[in-house]
C-alpha positions in Angstrom: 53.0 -9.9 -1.8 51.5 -6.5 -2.4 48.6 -5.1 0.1 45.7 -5.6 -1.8 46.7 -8.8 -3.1 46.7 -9.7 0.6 43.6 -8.0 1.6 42.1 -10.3 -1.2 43.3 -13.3 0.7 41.9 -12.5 4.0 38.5 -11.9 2.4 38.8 -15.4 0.7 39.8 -16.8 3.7 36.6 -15.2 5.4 34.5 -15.6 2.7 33.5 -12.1 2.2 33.8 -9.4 0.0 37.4 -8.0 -0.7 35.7 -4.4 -0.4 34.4 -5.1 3.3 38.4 -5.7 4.8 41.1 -3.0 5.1 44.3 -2.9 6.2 42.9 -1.5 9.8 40.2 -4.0 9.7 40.0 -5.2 13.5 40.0 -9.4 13.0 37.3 -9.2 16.0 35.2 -6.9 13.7 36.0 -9.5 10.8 34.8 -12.6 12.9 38.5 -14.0 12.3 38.3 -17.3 14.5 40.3 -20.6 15.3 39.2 -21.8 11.7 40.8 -18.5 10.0 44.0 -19.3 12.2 44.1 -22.6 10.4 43.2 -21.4 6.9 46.1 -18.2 6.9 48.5 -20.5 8.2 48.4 -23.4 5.8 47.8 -20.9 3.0 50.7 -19.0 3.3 52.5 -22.4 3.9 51.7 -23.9 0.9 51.4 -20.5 -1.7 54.4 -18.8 -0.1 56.5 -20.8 1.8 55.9 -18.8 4.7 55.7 -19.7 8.6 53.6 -17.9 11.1 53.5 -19.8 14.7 50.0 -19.5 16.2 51.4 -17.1 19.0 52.2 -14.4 16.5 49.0 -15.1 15.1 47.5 -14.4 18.7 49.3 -11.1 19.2 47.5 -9.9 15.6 44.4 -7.5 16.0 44.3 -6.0 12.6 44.7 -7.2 9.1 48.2 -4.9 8.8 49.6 -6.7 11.9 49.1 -10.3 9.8 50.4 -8.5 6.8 53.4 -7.5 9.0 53.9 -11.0 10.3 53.9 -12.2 5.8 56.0 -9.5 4.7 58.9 -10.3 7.5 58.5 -13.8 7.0 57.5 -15.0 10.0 59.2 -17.2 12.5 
């Protein structure tokens, strides 16, 4: 999955526009909560096969450090 077409995720996810997020987005500037948690996980569970444990989600403070997590795979 490329950048962007992440970044476009996360925005769905927070329901905002794809032009407000950036890769050095802080998720406490994005109001990224329990319920985004949820959301990214089962997303990238069901469209990509991919699975991220909700520690590595807690050690994520920017949109790059969950791209990180996608683009190793995960746990």
């Amino acid at each position: 999955m490329e950048q962007s077409e992440f970044i476009r995720l996360i925005a769905e996810i927070l329901e905002v526009d794809a032009d407000t997020v950036t890769a050095e987005s802080s998720l406490d500037d994005l109001d990224w909560d329990s319920m985004s948690n949820l959301s990214f996980i089962a997303e990238l569970d069901d469209t990509f096969g991919i699975t991220v444990t909700s520690d590595e989600l807690a050690n994520a403070s920017t949109v790059a450090d969950l791209f990180a997590l996608t683009t190793r795979g995960g746990a």
